[in-house]
C-alpha positions in Angstrom: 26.8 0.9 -3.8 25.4 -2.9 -4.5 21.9 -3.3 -2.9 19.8 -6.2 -2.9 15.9 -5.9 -2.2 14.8 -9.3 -1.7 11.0 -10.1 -2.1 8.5 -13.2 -1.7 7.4 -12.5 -5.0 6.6 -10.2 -7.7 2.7 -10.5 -7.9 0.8 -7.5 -8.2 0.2 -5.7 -4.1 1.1 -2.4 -3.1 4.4 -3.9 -1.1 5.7 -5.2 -4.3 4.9 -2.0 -6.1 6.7 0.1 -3.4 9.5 -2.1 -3.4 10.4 -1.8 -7.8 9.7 1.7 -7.1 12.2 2.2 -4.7 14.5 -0.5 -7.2 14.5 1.9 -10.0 14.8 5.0 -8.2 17.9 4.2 -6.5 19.2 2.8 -9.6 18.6 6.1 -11.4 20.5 7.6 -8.9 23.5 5.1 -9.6 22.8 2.8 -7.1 23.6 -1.1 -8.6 20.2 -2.3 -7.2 19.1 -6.5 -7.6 16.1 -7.8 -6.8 15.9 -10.9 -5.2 12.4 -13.1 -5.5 11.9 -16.3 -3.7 9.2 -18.0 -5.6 9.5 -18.7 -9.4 9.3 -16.8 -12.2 5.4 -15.2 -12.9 4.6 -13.4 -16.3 3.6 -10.1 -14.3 3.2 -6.7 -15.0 5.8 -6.0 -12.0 8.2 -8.9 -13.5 8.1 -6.7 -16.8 8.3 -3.4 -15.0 12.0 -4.4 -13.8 13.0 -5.7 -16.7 11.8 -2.8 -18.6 13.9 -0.5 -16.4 16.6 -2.5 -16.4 17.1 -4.2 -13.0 18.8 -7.4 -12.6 16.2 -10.0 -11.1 16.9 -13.5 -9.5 14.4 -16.2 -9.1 14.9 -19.0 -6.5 12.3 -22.3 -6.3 10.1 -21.7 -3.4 7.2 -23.6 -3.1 4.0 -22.1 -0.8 5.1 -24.8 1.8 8.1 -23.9 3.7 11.4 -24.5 2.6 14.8 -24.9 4.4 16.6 -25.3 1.5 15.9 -22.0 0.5 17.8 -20.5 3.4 21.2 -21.8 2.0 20.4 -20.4 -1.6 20.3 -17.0 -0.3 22.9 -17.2 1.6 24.6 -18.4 -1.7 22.8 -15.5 -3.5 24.4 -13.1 -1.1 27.7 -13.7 -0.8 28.2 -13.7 -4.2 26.7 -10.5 -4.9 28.6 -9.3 -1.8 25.6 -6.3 -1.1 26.3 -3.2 1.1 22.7 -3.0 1.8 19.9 -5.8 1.6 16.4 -4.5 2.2 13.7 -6.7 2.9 9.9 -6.7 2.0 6.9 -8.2 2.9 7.1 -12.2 4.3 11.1 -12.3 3.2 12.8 -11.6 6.5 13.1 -14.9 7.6 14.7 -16.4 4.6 17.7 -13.5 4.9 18.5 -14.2 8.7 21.6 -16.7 8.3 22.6 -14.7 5.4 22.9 -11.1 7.5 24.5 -13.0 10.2 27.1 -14.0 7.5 27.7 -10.9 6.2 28.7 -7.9 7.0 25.9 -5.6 4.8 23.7 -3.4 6.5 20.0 -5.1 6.9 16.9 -3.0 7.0 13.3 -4.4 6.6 10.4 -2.4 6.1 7.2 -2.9 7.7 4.0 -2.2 5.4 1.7 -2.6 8.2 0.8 -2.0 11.5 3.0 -4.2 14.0 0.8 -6.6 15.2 -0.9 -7.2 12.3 2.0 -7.4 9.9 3.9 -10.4 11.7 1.7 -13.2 13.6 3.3 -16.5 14.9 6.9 -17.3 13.6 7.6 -14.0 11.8 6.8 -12.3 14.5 9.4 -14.5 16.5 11.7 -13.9 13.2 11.1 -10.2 13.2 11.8 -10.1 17.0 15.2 -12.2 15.9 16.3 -10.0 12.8 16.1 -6.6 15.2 18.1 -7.7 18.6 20.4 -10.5 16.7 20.8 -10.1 13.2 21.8 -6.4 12.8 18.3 -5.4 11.0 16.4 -2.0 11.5 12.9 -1.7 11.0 11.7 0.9 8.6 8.1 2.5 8.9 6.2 3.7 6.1 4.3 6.6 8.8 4.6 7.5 12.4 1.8 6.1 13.4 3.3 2.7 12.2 6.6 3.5 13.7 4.8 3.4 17.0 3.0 0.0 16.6 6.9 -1.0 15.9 8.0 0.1 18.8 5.2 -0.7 20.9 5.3 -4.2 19.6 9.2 -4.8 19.7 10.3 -2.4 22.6 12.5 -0.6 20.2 12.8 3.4 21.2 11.3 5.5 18.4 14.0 7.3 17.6 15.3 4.1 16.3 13.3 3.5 13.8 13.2 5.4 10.5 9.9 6.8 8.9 10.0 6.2 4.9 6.7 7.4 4.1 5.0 5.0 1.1 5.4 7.6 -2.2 3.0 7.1 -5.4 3.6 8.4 -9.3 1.8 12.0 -9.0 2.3 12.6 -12.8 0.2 9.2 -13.3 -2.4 10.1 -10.6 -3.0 13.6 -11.0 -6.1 15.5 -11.9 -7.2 15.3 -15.6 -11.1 15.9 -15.0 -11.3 19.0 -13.0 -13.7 18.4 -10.1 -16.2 21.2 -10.9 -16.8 19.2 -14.6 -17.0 15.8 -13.3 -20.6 15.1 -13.1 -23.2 15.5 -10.1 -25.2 13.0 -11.1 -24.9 10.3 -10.4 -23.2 10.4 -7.6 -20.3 8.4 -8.0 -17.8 6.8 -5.0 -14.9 4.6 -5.5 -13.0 2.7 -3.9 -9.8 0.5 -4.6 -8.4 -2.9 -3.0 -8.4 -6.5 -2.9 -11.7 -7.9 -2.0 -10.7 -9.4 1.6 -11.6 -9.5 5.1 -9.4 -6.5 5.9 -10.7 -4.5 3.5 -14.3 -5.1 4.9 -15.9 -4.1 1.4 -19.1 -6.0 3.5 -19.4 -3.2 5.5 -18.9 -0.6 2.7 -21.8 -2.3 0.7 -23.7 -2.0 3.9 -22.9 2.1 4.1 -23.6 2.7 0.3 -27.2 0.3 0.6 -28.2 2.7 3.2 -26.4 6.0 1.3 -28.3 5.3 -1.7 -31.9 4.7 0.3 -31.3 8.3 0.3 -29.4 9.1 -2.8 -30.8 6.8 -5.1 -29.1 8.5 -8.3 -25.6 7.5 -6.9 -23.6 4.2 -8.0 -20.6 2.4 -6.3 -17.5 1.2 -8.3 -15.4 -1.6 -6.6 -11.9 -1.9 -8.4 -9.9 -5.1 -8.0 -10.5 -8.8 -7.0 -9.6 -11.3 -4.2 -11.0 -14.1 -2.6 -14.3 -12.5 -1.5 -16.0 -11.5 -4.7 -18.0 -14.2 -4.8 -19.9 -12.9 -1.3 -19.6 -9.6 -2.0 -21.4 -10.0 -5.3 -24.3 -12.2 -3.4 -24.6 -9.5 -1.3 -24.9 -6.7 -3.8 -28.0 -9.2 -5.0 -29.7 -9.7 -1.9 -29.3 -6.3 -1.5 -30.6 -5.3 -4.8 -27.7 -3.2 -5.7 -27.2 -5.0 -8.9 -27.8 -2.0 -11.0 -25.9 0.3 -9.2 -22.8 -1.5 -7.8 -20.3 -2.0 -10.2 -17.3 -4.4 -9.8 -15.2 -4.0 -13.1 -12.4 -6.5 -11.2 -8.4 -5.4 -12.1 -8.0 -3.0 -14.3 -4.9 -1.0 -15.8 -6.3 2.3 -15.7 -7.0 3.3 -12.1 -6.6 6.7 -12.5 -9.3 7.3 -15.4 -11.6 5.7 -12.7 -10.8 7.8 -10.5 -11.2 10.8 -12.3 -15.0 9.8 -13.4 -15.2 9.6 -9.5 -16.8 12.3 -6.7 -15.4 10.2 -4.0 -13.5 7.8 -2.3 -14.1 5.5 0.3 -12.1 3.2 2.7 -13.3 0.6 4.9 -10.7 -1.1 6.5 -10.0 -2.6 9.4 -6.1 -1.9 9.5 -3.6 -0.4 7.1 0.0 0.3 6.9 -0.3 3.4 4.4 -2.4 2.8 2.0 -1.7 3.7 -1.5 -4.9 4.3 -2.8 -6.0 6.8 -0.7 -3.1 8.9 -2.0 -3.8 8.2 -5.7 -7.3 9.4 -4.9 -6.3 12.4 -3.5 -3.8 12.9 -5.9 -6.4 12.5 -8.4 -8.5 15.0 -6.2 -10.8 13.6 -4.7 -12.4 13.9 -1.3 -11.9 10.9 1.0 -14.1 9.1 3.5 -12.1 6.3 5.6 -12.0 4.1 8.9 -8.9 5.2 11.3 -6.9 2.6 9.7 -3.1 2.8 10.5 -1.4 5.7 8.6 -4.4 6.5 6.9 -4.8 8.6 10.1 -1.1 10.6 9.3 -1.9 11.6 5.4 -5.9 12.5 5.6 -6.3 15.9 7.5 -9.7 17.0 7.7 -9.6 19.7 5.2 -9.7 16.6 2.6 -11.8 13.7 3.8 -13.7 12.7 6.6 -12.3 9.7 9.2 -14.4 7.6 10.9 -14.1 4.5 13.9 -13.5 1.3 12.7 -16.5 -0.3 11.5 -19.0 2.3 12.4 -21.2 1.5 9.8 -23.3 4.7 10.8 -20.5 7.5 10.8 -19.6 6.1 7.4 -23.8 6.3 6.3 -23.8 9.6 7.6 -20.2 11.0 6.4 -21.1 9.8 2.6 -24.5 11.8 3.2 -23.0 15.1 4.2 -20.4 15.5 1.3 -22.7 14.2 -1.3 -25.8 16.9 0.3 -22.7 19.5 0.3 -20.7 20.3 -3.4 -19.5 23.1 -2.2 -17.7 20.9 0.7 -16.5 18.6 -1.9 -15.0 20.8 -3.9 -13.1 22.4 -1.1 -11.6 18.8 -0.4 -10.7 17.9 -3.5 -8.3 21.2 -3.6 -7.3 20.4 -0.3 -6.6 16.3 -1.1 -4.5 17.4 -4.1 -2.4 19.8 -2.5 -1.7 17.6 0.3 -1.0 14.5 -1.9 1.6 16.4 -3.3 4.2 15.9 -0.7 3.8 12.0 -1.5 5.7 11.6 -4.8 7.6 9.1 -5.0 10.5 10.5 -5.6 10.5 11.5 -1.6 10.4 8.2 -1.0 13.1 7.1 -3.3 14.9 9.8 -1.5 14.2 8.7 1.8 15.4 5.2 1.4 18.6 6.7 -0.6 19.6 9.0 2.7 19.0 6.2 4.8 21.0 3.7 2.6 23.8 6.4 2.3 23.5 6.4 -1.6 22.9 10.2 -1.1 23.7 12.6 2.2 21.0 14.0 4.0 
């Protein structure tokens, strides 16, 4: 079976990284998987990840301004790879649509948001397009993004397959048991690029108010965007400068993790995100906003939820596991079993029943 994955890009995001993972699964189970990126070669770690494994890429010329001529070269790009399958990612849908009209592969695209947040404007016209024209099915990385889908798009639920995001449990596993990982200080975590939906404002605010009364406790950010530069005046006017730590991108997530007592979320909306299953996966006990499908893989015997920027119930939920070991303890067995279930193998398998590489 030929399938072609087609991509924006291959910068570093956890679309990008779901999307080679699911490359080089299917390829390992015999699939003949490309991957098609619209923009240029980059020297990235996900550009070498392919390669290392194997998989075929193709570059096109997009620019960040749009580009009709782009729509003819994947057209071109399709029909002479001739795919039974072309899965798309991210902000690629529109650039397929006068390809899967030409062709007679089956079209999926997978949302890695919630609905209404993933397309705004003309995707969201395209997206509309691609599901009652073109022959495309939406895929959902958890039910409770499957509903925003169908809420958004007036397609039944039963139509709409649930791939639930998968992450590398033999990278992100437990390698510091919790009980050894040291009380003090009290260290939280938390993982993401630094931008509005993220709201690492608000999680500054929480931890400022957390440490008032906890004041041997510290607060690692990991990762970078386009609001470090506020967040780090912040942490100043604040006077969190020796206690908040912002060590930017690094390649070793999981030893952080692992030095870690807990994790904490503060966004405004997610799909599924990733690194609250690498944290539980690494054990640790979470503390999130009701952001998207958080809601579906946190139950309540591993982390605490709370509303959407309650800056109080996140104050007071940080206070309770760090005033309670025993608590935390019991969570981090709980977030690691549960985690489980999220390898990405189950993914990979998901995709491959839904493809038809594999039966169900």
């Amino acid at each position: 079976m030929k399938i072609l994955i087609v991509l924006p890009q291959l910068r570093t995001g956890g679309g990008q990284k779901l999307a080679l993972d699911e490359a080089i699964g299917l390829a390992r189970l015999g699939a003949d998987v490309t991957v098609l990126s619209l923009y240029p070669r980059e020297e990235t770690v996900f550009t070498h990840l392919a390669e290392d494994a194997g998989i075929p890429l193709i570059f096109l010329e997009k620019q960040e301004k749009k580009s009709l001529k782009l729509f003819g070269e994947v057209k071109r790009v399709v029909k002479k790879l001739a795919p039974d399958v072309i899965h798309t990612h991210l902000m690629a849908l529109p650039y397929v649509l006068p390809a899967a009209r030409a062709t007679r592969a089956r079209c999926f695209h997978t949302v890695h948001n919630v609905a209404e947040r993933e397309a705004t404007g003309m995707m969201r016209t395209f997206e509309k397009w691609a599901y009652r024209y073109c022959r495309f099915t939406p895929v959902a990385i958890s039910p409770y993004c499957r509903k925003t889908v169908s809420d958004l798009y007036h397609i039944p639920e039963e139509k709409i397959p649930v791939v639930v995001n998968g992450i590398d449990t033999d990278r992100f596993r437990v390698t510091t048991p919790y009980a050894e990982r040291p009380a003090f200080p009290f260290t939280i975590v938390s993982t993401g690029r630094m931008e509005e939906q993220k709201r690492q404002g608000l999680m500054l605010e929480a931890f400022a108010q957390f440490h008032h009364r906890f004041p041997d406790s510290r607060l690692r950010l990991l990762g970078d965007g386009p609001l470090r530069a506020r967040l780090e005046e912040q942490i100043a006017i604040r006077g969190l400068s020796d206690t908040v730590e912002l060590p930017g991108i690094v390649s070793d997530v999981e030893t952080h993790l692992n030095q870690a007592n807990l994790f904490l979320l503060t966004s405004d909306f997610e799909g599924l995100p990733l690194s609250v299953l690498e944290a539980m996966s690494c054990g640790l006990p979470v503390v999130s906003t009701r952001a998207g499908g958080t809601v579906d893989v946190l139950p309540p015997e591993a982390g605490i939820l709370t509303d959407i920027g309650d800056l109080k119930a996140l104050t007071e939920a940080l206070c309770k596991l760090a005033d309670d070991s025993e608590l935390c303890a019991s969570m981090s067995a709980a977030a690691v079993k549960e985690a489980r279930q999220y390898d990405i193998s189950a993914c990979v398998k998901g995709y491959a029943e839904l493809f038809g590489v594999i039966g169900n």
